[in-house]
C-alpha positions as CSV (number, residue, x, y, z in Angstrom):
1,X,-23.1,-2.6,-44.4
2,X,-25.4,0.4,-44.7
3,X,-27.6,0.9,-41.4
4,X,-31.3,1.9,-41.6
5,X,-31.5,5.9,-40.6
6,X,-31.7,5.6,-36.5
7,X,-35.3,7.0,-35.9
8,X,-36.9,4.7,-38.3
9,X,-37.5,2.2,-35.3
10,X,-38.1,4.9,-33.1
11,X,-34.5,3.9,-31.0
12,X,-32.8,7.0,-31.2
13,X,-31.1,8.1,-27.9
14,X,-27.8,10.0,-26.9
15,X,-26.8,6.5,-25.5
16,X,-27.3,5.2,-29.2
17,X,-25.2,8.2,-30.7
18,X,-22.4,7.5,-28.4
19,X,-22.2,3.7,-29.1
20,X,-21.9,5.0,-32.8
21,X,-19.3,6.5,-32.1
22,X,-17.5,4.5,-30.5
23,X,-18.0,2.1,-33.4
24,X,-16.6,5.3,-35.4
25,X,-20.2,6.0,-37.1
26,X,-19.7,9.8,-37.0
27,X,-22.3,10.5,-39.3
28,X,-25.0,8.2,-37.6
29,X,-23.5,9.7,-34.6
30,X,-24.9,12.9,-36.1
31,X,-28.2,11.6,-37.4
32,X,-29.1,10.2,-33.9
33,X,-28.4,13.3,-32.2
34,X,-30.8,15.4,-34.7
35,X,-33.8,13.1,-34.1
36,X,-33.5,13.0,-30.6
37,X,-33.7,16.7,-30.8
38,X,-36.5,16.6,-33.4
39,X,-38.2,15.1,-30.5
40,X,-36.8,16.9,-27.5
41,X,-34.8,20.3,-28.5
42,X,-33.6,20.9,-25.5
43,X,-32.3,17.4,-24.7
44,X,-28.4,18.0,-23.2
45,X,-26.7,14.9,-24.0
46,X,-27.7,15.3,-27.8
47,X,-26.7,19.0,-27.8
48,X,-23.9,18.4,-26.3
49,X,-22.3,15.3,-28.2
50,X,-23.6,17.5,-31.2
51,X,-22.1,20.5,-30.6
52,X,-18.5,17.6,-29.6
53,X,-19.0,16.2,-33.9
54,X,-18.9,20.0,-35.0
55,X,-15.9,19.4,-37.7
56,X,-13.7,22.0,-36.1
57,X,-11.1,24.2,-39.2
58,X,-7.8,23.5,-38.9
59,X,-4.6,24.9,-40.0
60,X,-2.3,23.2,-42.3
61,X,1.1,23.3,-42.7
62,X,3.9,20.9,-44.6
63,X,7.4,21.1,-44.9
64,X,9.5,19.1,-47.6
65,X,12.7,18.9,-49.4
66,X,13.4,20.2,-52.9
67,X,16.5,18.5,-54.7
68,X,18.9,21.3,-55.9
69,X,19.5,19.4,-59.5
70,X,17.4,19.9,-62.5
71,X,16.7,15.7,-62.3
72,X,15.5,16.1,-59.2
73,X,18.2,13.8,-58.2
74,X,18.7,14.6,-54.0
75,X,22.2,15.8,-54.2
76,X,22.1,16.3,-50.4
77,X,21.3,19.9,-50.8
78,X,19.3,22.3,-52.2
79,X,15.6,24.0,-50.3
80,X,12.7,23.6,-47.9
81,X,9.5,24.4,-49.4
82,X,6.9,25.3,-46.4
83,X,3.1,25.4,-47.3
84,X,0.6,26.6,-45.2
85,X,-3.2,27.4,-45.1
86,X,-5.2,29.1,-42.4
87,X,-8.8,29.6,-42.0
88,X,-10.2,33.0,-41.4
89,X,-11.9,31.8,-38.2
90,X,-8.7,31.3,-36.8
91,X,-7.0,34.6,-37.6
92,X,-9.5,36.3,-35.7
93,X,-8.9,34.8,-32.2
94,X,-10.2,36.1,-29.0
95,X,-7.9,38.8,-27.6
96,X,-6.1,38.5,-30.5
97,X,-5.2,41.8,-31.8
98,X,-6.2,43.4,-35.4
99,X,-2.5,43.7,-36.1
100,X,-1.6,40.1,-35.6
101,X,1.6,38.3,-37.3
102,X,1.5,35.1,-38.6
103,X,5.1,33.6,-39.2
104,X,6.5,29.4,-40.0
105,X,8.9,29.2,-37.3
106,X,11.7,26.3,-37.7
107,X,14.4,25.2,-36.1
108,X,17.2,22.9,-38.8
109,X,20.0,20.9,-36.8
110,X,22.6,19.6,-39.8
111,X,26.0,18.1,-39.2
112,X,29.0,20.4,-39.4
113,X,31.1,17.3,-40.3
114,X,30.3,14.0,-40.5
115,X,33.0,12.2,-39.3
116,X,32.4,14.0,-35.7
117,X,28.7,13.2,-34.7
118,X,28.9,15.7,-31.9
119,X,29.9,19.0,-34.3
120,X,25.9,20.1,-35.0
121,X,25.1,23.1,-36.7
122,X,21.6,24.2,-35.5
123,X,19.5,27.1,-37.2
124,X,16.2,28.8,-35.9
125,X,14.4,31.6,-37.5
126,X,10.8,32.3,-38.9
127,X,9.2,33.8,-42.5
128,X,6.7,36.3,-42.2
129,X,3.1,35.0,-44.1
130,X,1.9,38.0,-46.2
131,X,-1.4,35.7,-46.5
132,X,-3.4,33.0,-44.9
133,X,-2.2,30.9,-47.7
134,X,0.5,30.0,-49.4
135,X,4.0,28.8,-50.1
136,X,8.1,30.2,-49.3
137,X,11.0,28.5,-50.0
138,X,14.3,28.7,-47.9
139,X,17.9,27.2,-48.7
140,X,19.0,24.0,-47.0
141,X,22.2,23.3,-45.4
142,X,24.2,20.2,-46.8
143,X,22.5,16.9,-45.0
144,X,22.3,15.0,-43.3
145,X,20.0,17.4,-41.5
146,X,16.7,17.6,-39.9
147,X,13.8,20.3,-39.4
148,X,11.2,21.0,-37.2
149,X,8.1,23.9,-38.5
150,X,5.5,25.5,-36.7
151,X,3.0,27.9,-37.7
152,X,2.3,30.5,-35.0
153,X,0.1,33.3,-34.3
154,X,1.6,36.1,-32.5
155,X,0.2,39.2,-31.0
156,X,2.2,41.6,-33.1
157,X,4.8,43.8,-32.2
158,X,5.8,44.9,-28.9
159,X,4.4,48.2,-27.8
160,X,6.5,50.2,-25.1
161,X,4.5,50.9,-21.9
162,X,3.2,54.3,-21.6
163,X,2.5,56.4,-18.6
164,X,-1.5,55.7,-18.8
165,X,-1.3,51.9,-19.8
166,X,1.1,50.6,-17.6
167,X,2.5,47.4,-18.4
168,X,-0.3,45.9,-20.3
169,X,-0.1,42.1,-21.0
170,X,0.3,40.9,-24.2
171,X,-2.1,38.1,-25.2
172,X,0.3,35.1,-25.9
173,X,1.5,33.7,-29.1
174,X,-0.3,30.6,-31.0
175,X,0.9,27.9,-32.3
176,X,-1.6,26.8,-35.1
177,X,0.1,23.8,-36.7
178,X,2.7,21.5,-36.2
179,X,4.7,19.8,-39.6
180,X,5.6,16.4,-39.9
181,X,9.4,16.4,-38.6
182,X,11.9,16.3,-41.8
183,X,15.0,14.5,-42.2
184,X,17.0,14.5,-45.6
């Protein structure tokens, strides 16, 4: 059901935005908040719910499991394929430094042997993104195994304290995204 644009009966309100979106109406949500500020510009409720509906960029990452055989049968091994995407806005964090690192971290627990649930093999390490986008693929141990991924920021490399800078605090690492845990 289409609703009539929210300042055609002159019932625009922040009170009306927010009961759009609580009904999930983001876009009326939106169109309520601009009238009320057609009206009154420097209305605080509307700027602020406003300001809340911004679509905010997001970094993406996935992680999934590429079969080993040309059939693309899963023989139980065979590689992870990460894929990631970052917008620029996000690369430039405050007190981020110019010489930022961005790096898929992951952690892979696989089962030295089956027949002894409690022998677990357990691998952590991270790949290095040349770009804001793109795609790397690793080998995977036999399964049954699992992964966790992470896409993080860090501040670059370590620099060694010098006599004039002290012990300067490094901003902290970032983590950007979060994959879908992974079981094969």
């Amino acid at each position: 059901m289409k609703h009539p644009p929210p300042d055609q009966h002159g019932l625009a309100s922040p009170t009306l935005a927010h009961v759009y979106l609580a009904q999930g109406h983001i876009e009326h949500a939106r169109q309520t908040c601009a009238a009320v500020l057609e009206d009154e510009p420097t209305n605080g409720f509307a700027l602020a719910l406003l300001e809340r509906l911004r679509p905010v960029e997001t970094a993406k990452l996935a992680v999934r499991f590429a079969a080993s055989s040309a059939t693309g049968i899963d023989l139980g091994a065979g590689q992870l394929e990460f894929s990631w995407s970052v917008p620029a806005s996000l690369l430039e964090l405050p007190g981020m430094p110019d010489n930022s690192r961005l790096d898929v971290v992951f952690a892979i627990a696989a089962l030295r042997d089956t027949h002894d649930p409690g022998a677990m093999a357990l691998r952590y390490s991270s790949l290095r993104c040349l770009d804001p986008a793109g795609t790397r693929l690793i080998d995977a141990p036999l399964g049954p195994a699992s992964a966790a991924v992470m896409l993080v920021l860090s501040p670059g490399p370590r620099q060694p304290p010098t006599l004039l800078a002290g012990h300067a605090r490094r901003p902290a690492s970032r983590v950007l995204a979060v994959a879908d845990p992974l079981s094969w």
